[in-house]
N, C-alpha and C positions, 0 to 999 in steps of 0.2 A: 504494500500500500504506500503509495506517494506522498509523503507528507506537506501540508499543505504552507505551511511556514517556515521560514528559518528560524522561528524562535522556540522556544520550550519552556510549556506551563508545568511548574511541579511543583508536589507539595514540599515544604520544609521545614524544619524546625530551626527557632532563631537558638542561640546560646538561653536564652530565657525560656526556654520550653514555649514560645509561643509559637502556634501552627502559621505558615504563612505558605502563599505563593509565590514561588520564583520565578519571573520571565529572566533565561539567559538565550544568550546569543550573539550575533558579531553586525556590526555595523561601520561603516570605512575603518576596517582594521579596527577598531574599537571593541573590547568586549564587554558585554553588558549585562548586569545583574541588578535586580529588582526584585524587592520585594513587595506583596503589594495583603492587604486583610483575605481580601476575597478575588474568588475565581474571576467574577465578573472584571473585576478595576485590571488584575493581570490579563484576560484575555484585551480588555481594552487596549492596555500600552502595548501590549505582543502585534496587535493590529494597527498601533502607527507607527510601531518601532518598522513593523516590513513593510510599508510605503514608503519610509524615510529610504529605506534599505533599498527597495526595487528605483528610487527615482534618485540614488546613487550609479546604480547600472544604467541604467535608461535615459536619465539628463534628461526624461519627463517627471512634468511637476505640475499640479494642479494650480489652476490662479482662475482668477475670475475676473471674467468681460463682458462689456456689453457686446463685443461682435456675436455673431450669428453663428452656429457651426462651421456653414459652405466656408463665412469670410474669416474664420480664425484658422482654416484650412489652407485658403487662400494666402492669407497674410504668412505664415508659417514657408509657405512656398515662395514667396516674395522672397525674403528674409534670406531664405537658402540660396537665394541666385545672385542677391545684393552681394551676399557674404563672397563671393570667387573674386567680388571685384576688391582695387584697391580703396577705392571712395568710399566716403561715410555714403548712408544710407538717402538721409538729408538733401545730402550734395547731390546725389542721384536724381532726386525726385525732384530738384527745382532748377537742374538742368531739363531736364523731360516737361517740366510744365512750361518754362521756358520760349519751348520750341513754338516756331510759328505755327504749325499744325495743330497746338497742346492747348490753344485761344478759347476752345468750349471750357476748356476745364476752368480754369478760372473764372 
């Protein structure tokens, strides 16, 4: 069976005999222990400690916009084509507005 996280909920006892839950795991080379009262609060951190983790690997990362899916997809592709050039992004786009042909735009 696949496990579904890089992290691991277990029970533990602290040096005080109190029962606790440990999330352990690795994050950018980092390793990580926590404890936490209840299963709940650990399974909670175990679930953003492995989105911290996946959007390490990924250099995807949630943020919030008002673009629209198509044009956050759009812009995202923008972005990657700008990026081959040596010009800022900026510079780019008011050379192109610029342009005698580019007169609707403004």
């Amino acid at each position: 069976m696949k496990q579904e996280s890089a992290f691991v909920i277990s029970e533990f006892t602290n040096p005080s005999l109190e029962v606790v839950f440990r999330v352990t795991g690795w994050v950018d080379g980092k390793r990580i222990r926590k404890n936490f009262p209840t299963r709940a609060e650990a399974k909670t951190e175990a679930d953003t400690l492995e989105i911290q983790r996946l959007q390490g690997e990924t250099g995807v990362r949630p943020t919030i916009t008002r673009l629209a899916e198509d044009q956050l997809h759009e812009a995202e592709a923008v972005f990657k084509r700008l990026a081959e050039s040596r010009l800022s992004s900026t510079s780019q786009l008011t050379t192109v507005c610029s342009m005698p042909w580019a007169t609707w735009w403004s």
